[in-house]
MDAnalysis code that builds the backbone (N, CA, C; Angstrom):
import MDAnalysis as mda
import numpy as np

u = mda.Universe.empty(243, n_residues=81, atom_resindex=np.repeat(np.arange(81), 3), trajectory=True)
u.add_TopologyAttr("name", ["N", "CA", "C"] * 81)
u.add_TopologyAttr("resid", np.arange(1, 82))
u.add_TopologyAttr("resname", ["UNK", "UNK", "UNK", "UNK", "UNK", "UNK", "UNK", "UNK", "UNK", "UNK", "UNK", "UNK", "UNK", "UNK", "UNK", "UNK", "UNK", "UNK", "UNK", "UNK", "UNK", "UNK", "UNK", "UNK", "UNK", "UNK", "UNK", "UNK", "UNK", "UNK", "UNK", "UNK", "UNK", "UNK", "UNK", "UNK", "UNK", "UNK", "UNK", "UNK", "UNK", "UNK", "UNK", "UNK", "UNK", "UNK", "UNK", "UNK", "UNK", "UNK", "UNK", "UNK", "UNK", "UNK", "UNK", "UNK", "UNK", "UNK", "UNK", "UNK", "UNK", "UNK", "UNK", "UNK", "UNK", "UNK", "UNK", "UNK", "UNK", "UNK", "UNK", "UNK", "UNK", "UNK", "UNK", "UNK", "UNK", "UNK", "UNK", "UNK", "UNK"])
u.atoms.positions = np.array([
    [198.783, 10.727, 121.884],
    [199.557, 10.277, 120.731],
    [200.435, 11.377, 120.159],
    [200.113, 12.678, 120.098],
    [200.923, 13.790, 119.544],
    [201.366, 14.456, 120.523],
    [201.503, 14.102, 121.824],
    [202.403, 14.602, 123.307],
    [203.859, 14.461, 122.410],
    [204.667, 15.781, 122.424],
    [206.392, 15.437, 122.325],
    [207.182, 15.164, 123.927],
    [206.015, 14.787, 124.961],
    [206.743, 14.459, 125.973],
    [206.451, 13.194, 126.825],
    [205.857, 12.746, 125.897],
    [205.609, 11.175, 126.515],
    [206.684, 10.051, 125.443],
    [207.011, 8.819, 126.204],
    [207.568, 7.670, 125.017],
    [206.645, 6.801, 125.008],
    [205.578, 6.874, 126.125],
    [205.095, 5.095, 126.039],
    [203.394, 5.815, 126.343],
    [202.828, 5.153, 125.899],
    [201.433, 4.745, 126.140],
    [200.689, 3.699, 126.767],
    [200.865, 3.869, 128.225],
    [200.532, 2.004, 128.557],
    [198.794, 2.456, 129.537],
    [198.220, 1.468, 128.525],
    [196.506, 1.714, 129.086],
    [196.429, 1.036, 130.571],
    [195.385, 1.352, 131.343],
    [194.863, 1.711, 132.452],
    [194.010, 0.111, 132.286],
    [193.384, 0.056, 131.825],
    [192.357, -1.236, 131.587],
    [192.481, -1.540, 130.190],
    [191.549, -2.449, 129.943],
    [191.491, -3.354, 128.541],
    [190.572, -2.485, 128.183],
    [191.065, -2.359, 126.596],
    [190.692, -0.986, 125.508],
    [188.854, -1.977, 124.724],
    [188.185, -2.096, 125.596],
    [186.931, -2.318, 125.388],
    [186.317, -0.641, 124.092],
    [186.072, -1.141, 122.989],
    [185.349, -0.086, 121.845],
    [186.752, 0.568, 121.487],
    [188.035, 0.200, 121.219],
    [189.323, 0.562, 120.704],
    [189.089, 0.616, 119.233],
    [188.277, -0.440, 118.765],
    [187.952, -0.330, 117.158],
    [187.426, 0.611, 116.826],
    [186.571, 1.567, 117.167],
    [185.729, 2.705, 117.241],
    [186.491, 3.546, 116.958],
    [187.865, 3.262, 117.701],
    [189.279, 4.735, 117.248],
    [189.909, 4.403, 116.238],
    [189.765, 3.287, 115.068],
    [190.717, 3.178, 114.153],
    [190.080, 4.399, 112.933],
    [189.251, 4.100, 112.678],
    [188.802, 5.498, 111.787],
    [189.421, 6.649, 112.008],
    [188.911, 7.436, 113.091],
    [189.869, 8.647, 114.019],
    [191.542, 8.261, 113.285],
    [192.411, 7.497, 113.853],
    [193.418, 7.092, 113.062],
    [193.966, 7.125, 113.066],
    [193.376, 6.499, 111.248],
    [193.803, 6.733, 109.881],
    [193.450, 7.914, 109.700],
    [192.499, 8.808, 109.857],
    [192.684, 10.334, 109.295],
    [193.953, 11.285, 110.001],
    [194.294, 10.511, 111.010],
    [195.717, 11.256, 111.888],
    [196.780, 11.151, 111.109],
    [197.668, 12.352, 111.412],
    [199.074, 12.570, 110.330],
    [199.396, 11.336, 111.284],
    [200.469, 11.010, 111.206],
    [201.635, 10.001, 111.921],
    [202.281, 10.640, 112.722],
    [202.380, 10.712, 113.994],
    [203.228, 11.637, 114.878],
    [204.737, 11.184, 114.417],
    [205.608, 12.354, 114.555],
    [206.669, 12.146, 114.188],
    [208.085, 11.568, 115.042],
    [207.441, 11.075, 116.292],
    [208.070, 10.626, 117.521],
    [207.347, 8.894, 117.766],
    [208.222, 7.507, 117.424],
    [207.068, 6.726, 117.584],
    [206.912, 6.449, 119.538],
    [206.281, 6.067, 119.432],
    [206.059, 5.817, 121.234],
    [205.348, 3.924, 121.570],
    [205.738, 3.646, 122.223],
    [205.613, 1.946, 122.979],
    [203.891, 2.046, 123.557],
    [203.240, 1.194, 122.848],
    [201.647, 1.504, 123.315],
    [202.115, -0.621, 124.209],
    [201.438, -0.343, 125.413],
    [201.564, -1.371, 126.365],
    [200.284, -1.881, 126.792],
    [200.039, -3.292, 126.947],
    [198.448, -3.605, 127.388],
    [197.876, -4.671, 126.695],
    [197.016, -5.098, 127.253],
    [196.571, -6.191, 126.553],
    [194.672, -6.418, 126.140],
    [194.356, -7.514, 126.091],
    [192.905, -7.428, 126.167],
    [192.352, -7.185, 124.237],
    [191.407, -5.984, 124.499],
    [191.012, -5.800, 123.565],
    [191.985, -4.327, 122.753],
    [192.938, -4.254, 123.059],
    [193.921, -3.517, 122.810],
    [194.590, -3.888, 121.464],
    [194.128, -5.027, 121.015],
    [194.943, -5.415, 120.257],
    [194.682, -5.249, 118.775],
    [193.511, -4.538, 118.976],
    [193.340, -3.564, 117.605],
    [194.316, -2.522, 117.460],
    [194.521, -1.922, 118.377],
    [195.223, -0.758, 118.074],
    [196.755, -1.494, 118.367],
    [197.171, -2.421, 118.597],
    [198.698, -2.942, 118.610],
    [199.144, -3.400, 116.832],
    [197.460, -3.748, 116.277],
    [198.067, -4.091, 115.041],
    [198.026, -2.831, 114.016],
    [197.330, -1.775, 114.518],
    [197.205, -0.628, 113.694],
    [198.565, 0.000, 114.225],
    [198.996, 0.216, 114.855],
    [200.280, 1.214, 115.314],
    [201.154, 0.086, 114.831],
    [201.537, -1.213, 114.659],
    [202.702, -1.466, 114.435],
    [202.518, -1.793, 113.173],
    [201.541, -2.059, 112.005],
    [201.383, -2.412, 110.669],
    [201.063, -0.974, 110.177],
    [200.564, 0.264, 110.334],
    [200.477, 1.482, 109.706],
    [201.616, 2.583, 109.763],
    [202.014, 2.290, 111.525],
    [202.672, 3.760, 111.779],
    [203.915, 2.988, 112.254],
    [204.304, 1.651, 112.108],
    [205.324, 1.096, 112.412],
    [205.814, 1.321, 113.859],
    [205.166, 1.916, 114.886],
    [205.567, 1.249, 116.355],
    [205.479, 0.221, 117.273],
    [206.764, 0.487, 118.173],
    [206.645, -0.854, 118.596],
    [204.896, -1.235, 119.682],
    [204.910, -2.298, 119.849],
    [203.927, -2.708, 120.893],
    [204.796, -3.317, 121.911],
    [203.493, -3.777, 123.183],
    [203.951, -4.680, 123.956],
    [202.528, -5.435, 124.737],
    [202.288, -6.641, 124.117],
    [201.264, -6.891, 125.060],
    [201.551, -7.434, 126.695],
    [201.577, -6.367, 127.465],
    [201.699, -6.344, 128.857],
    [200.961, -6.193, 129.837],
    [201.129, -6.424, 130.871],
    [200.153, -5.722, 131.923],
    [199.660, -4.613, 131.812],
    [198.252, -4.934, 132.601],
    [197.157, -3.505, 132.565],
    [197.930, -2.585, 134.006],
    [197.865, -1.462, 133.763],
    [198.011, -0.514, 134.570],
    [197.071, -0.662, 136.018],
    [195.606, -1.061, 135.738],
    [194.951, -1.716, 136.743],
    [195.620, -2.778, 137.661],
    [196.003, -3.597, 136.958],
    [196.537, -4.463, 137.876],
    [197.140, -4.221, 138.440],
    [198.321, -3.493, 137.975],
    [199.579, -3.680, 138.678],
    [199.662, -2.622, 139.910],
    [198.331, -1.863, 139.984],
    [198.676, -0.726, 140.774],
    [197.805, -1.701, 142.173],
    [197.456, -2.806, 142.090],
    [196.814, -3.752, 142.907],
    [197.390, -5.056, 142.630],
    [198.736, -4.928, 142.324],
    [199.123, -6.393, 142.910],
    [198.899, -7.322, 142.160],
    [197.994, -7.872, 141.036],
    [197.806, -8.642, 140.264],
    [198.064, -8.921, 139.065],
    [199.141, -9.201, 139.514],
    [200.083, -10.101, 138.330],
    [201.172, -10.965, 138.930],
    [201.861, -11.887, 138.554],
    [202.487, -12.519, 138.497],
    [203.686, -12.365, 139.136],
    [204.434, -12.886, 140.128],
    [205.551, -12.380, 140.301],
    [206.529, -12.923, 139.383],
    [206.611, -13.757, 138.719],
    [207.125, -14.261, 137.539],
    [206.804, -13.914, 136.345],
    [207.561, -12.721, 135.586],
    [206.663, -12.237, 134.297],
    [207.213, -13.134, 133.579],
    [207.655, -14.489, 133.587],
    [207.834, -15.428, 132.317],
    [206.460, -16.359, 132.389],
    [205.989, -16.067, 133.428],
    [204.317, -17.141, 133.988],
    [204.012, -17.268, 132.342],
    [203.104, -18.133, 131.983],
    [202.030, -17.907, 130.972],
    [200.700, -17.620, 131.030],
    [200.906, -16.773, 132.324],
    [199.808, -15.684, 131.965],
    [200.202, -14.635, 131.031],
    [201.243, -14.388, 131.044],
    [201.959, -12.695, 130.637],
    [202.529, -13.204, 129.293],
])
């Protein structure tokens, strides 16, 4: 989150115990660079804490898992995605 050389944050798997990091935080300054957190699942704690606290964007998207195996959609308008 405080890398000045990353833009995006896109998780690996579904953020299973993500609530556990909202405490952690809120005691965090606000990095001063916002960055694109990507993913879905149980991620979506931290999609509503980064875009209702620290005002960045989200994206609920594909897991990094998948896609490095093929599973997803070849149509990202499917309604899976």
């Amino acid at each position: 989150l405080q890398s000045k050389e990353t833009d995006v944050i896109w998780a690996l798997r579904g953020g299973y115990g993500c609530n556990h990091l909202l405490p952690d935080l809120a005691k965090m300054k606000k990095p001063a660079r916002a960055k694109l957190l990507i993913g879905i699942s149980d991620l979506t704690s931290l999609h509503l804490y980064l875009t209702q606290k620290w005002k960045w964007p989200t994206w609920h998207g594909p897991l990094l898992d998948r896609c490095g195996k093929g599973e997803y959609p070849e149509d990202l308008d499917s309604e899976l995605w």
